[in-house]
C-alpha positions as CSV (number, residue, x, y, z in Angstrom):
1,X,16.2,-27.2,7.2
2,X,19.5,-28.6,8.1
3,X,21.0,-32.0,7.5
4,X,20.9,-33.4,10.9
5,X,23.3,-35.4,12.1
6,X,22.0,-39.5,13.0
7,X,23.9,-42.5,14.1
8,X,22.6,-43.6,10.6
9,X,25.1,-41.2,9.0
10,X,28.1,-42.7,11.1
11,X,29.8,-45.6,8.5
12,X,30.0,-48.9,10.0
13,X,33.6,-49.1,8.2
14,X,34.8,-45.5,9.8
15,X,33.8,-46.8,13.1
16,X,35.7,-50.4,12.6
17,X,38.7,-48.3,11.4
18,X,38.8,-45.9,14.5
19,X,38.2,-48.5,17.3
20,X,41.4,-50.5,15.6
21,X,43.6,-47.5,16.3
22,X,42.7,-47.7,19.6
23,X,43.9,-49.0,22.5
24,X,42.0,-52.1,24.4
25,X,40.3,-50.2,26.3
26,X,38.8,-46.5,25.3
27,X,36.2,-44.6,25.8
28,X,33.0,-43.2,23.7
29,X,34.7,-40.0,22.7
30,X,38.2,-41.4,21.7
31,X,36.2,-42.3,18.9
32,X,34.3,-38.9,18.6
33,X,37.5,-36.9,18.7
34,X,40.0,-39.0,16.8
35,X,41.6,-37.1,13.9
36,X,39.9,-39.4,11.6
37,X,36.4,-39.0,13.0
38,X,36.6,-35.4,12.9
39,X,38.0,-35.2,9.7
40,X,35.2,-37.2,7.8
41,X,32.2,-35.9,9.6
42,X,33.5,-32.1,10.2
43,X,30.2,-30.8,9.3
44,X,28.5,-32.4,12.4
45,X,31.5,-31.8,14.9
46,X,29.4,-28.6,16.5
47,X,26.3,-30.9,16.7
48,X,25.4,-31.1,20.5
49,X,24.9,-34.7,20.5
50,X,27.9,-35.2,18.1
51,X,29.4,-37.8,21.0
52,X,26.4,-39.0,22.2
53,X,25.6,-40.0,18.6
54,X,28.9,-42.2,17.9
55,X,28.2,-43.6,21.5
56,X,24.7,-45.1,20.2
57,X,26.4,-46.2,16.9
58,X,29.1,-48.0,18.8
59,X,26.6,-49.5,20.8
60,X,24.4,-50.4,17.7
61,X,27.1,-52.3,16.1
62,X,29.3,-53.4,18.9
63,X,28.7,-57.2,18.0
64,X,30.5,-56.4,14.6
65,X,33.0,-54.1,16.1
66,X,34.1,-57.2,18.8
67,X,33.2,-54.4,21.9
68,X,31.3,-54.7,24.9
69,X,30.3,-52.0,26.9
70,X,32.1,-52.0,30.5
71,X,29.7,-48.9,32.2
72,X,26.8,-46.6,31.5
73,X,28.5,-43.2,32.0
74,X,28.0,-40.5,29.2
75,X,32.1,-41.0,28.1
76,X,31.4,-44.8,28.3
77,X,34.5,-47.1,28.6
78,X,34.1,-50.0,26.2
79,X,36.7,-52.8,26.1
80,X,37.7,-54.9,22.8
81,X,36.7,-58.4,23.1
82,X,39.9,-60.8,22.3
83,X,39.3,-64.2,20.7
């Protein structure tokens, strides 16, 4: 059976590292396809749900990650919240 690819394997660091090379405002799969991402999860790139996934995990730990959400498309737009 193959390893199948979870939001549970996405790092919490990997994700806080991607979203602060990006701009302000980006969407779900500027985090999927950034060099980075790609690089450390390679194995899981062909996975179907391979964006989908990193959109749940950046939903999961958006408190942490200072993002909120801006709309429910399937590339969703999420905005970094400023102090």
């Amino acid at each position: 059976m193959a390893d199948k690819f979870t939001k549970h394997k996405v790092s919490q660091i990997r994700l806080k590292e991607t979203v602060a090379q990006l701009p302000a405002s980006f969407r779900t799969t500027d985090v999927s396809k950034h060099r980075d991402v790609q690089n450390a999860y390679k194995n899981y790139s062909d996975d179907p749900q391979f964006h989908q996934i990193f959109g749940i995990a950046l939903s999961a730990h958006k408190a942490s990650l200072r993002i909120k959400k801006i709309d429910d498309s399937p590339n969703a737009t999420w905005q970094k919240i400023e102090d």
